[in-house]
N, C-alpha and C positions, 0 to 999 in steps of 0.2 A: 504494500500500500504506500501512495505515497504521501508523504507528512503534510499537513492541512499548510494553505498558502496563509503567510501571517502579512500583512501590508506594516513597514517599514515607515513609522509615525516622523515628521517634522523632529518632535525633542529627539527622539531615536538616533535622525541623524545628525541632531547636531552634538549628542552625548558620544557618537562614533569620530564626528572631526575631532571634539574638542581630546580625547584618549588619543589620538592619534598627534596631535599638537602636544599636547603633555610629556609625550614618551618622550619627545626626542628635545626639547627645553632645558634640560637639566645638561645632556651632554655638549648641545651650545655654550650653555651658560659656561661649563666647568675649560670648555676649550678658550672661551673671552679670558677667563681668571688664566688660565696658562699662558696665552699671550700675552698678556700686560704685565705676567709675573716675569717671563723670560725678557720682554723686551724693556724690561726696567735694569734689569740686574746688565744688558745687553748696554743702556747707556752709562751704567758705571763701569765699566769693564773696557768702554769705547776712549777715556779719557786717559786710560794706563795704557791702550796698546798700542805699538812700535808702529810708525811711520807706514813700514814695509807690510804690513796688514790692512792697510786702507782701504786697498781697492777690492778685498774679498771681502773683508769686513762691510766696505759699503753695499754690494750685490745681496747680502745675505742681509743685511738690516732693511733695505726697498722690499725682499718679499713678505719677512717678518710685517712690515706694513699694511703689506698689499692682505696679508692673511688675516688680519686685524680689523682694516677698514672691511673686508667683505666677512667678517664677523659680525661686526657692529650695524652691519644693514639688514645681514639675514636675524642678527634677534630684533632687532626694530619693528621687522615683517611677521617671527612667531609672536613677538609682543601684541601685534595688532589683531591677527589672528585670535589668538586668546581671550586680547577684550572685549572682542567682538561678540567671540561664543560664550561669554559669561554677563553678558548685558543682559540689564533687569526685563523681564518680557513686558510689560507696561512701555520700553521703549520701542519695539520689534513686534509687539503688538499686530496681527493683519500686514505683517509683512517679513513674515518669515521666510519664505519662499524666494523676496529679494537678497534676506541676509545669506541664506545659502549658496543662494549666487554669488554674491562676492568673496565668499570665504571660498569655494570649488577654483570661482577666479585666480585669486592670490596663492591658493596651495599647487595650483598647476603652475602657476610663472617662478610659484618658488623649486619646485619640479628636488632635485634630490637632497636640499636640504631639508627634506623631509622624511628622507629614506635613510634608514640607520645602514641599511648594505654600501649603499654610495658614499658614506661619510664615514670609513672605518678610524679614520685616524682620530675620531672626535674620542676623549675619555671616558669610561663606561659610566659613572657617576650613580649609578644603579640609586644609592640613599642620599643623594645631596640634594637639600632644600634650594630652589630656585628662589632669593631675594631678588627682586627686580630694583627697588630701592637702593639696592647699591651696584648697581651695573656702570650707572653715570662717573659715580664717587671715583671708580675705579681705571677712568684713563687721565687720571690727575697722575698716575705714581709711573706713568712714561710720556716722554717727550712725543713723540708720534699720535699717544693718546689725546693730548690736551691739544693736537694740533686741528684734530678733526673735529673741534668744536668751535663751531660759528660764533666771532665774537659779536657779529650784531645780529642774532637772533637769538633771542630765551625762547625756554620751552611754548608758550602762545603766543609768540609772535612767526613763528614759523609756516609758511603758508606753502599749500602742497603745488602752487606754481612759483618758489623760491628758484633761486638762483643757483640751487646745488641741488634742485632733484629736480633729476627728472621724470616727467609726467604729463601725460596728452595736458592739453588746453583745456582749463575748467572757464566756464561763462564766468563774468564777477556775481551774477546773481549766487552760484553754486557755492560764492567762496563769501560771500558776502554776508549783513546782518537778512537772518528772515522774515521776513513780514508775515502780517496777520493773514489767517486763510480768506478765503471771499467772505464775503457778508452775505448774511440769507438775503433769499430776492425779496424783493416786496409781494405784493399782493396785487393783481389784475382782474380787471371786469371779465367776467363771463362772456365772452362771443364768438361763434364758431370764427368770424373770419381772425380772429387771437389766436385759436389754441397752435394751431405749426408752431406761428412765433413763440410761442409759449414753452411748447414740449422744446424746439429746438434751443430755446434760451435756457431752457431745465438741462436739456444735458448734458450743455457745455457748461452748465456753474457747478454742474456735477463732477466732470474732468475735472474741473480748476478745482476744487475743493482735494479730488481724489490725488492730483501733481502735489498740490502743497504738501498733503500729507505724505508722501513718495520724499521731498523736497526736505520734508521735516527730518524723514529719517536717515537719509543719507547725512544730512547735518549732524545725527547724531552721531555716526559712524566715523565722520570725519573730527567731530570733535574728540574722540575716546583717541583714535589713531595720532592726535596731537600730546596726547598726554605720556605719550611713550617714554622713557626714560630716553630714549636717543636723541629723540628730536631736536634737540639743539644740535645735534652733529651733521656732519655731512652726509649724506644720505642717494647719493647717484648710484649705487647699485639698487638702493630696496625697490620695490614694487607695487607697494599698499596702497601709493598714492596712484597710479597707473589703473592698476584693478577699480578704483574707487569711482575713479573718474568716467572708466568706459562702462561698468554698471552703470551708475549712473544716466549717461547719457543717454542708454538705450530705454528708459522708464521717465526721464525728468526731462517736462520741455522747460529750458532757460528762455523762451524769446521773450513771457512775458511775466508777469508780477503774479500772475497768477489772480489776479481779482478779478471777478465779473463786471 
């Protein structure tokens, strides 16, 4: 016989992204602490040695970098991820279906940093606690660290069409303050030669009610994605913002304000 078909609930799957995000957090996390531990002890070490070490010494310091900053985007990206799938359902409310979509989005463009087979060199970490509160703290204690952080933008003032990420073209309305949804319509006389006008003015205050709300929620998505402990840094590998945008575009019309 075979096993009764069981249909695969919304929470279902976002309790499967979000296990599937989790697992592998901990071994990012634990590879940021190795890089910043090594590439600290890497600029004291840099001040004692011989002349004639330079030029291997510098090749070996630019990957150490390069391995760093593309640390630093990909936990930006599981950071988003995560607080995405852990947002209160009062916010996601009636649009769950979009939030999945952007999470499938961003877990494909983030493709094997998500797969613990493709990323063997990451540290098992099997019981280490993920703080995120001190991910920031932590590229203060190397020169490289503290260089990937933007000295003129703080954590909200960072905008996802900045000058160091890149990210399709968001409308200013997308990035902008939100306005209130339409106003209910008013109230019409009775006559058959009204009602077309009528039904058709109904269903487009209806759109415009249905975008704001779309409009509302992607706001909130981009706001959580701002609160990243990276966000102050540089950020031209991540892709959260990219994802965000092109969800977006395909469900939010920016032409108008949205009011009837």
């Amino acid at each position: 016989m075979h096993a009764p078909h069981t249909d695969i609930t919304m929470q279902d799957h976002k309790i499967n992204l979000l296990s599937r995000v989790e697992s592998i957090l901990p071994r990012w996390s634990a590879w940021f602490q190795d890089l910043v531990g090594h590439l600290h002890n890497f600029d004291a070490w840099r001040s004692l040695a011989p002349p004639e070490l330079a030029p291997a010494a510098h090749a070996l310091e630019l990957e150490l970098n390069n391995l760093l900053e593309a640390c630093v985007n990909h936990l930006h990206d599981l950071w988003c991820l995560h607080a995405w799938l852990i947002m209160d359902d009062e916010l996601t409310s009636g649009h769950e279906a979009l939030l999945i979509e952007v999470i499938v989005d961003l877990m494909q463009r983030c493709g094997r940093v998500l797969s613990h087979e493709n990323v063997p060199f990451l540290p098992s970490a099997e019981h280490q606690e993920v703080t995120f509160e001190a991910w920031f703290g932590l590229l203060e204690h190397c020169s490289f660290g503290r260089s990937l952080v933007l000295k003129d933008s703080g954590m909200s003032d960072l905008s996802p069409n900045g000058r160091d990420v890149q990210a399709p073209d968001v409308p200013v309305e997308a990035t902008g303050q939100l306005g209130p949804p339409p106003a209910p319509l008013p109230t019409f006389p009775q006559h058959p030669s009204l009602n077309p006008f009528i039904d058709d003015l109904q269903t487009m205050h209806d759109e415009a009610r249905a975008n704001h709300a779309r409009k509302r929620f992607y706001s909130h998505l981009r706001e959580r994605a701002r609160a990243s402990p990276f966000s102050p840094c540089r950020l031209s590998l991540a892709h959260c913002w990219a994802a965000l945008a092109e969800c977006e575009a395909n469900h939010v019309n920016n032409r108008t304000d949205g009011r009837a």
